[in-house]
C-alpha positions, 0 to 999 in steps of 0.5 A: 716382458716374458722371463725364461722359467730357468729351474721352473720348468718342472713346475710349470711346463711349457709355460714361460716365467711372468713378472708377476709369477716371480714376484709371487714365488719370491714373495712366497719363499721369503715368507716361508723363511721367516715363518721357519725362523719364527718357529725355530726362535720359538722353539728356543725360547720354549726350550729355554723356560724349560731349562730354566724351570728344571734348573730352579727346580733342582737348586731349590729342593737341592737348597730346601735339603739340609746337607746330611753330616758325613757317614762313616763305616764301621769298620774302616776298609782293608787291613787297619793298621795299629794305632801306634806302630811308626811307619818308619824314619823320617829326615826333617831337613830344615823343619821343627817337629812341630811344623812337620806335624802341622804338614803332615795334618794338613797331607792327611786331612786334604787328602782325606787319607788317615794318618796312620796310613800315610808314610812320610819319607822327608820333610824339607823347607824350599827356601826361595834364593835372596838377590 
């Protein structure tokens, strides 16, 4: 049984498509295929050690560094403002002083901003509705 070359022509012109010229051409892109497989699943596992070994590479000097304590300038950036000097009013509406203060510390500190370079307007307690 002669099979027609279909897409083979340009290969073998004038020639007509064996059974056993098609097993050979099957068999032999199916073997490039997986040898392609077999160096792209390589190349991923390379790149994989790779990465990890960087990575390690890069916690352990970042662990074997003891963090060094904040630094802080000289002399602090812009106009200082006095030590003393109220900024203003504040309303406290439902607060003690003493819990006013605690928010504001807590303002300044999470924010990273000076006290003295906050400006508080009001404070107020948000108490939830009992049903």
């Amino acid at each position: 049984m002669i099979l027609p070359l279909g897409v083979f022509t340009n290969l073998y012109p004038g020639q007509a498509l064996s059974p056993g010229l098609a097993l050979l051409i099957s068999l032999v892109g199916f073997f490039l295929v997986f040898i392609i497989l077999g160096f792209l699943a390589l190349f991923v596992k390379v790149m994989g050690a790779v990465f990890d070994r960087a990575s390690s590479k890069a916690e352990s000097s970042a662990q074997s560094v003891p963090a060094a304590p904040p630094t802080f300038p000289d002399k602090p950036e812009g106009i200082p403002l006095p030590e003393n000097t109220s900024a203003g009013d504040l309303i406290l509406e439902n607060v003690s002083e003493e819990e006013a203060a605690v928010v504001m510390a807590v303002v300044s500190h999470r924010s990273g901003i000076p006290l003295n370079r906050l400006q508080f307007h009001s404070i107020r307690c948000l108490e939830e509705e009992e049903q």
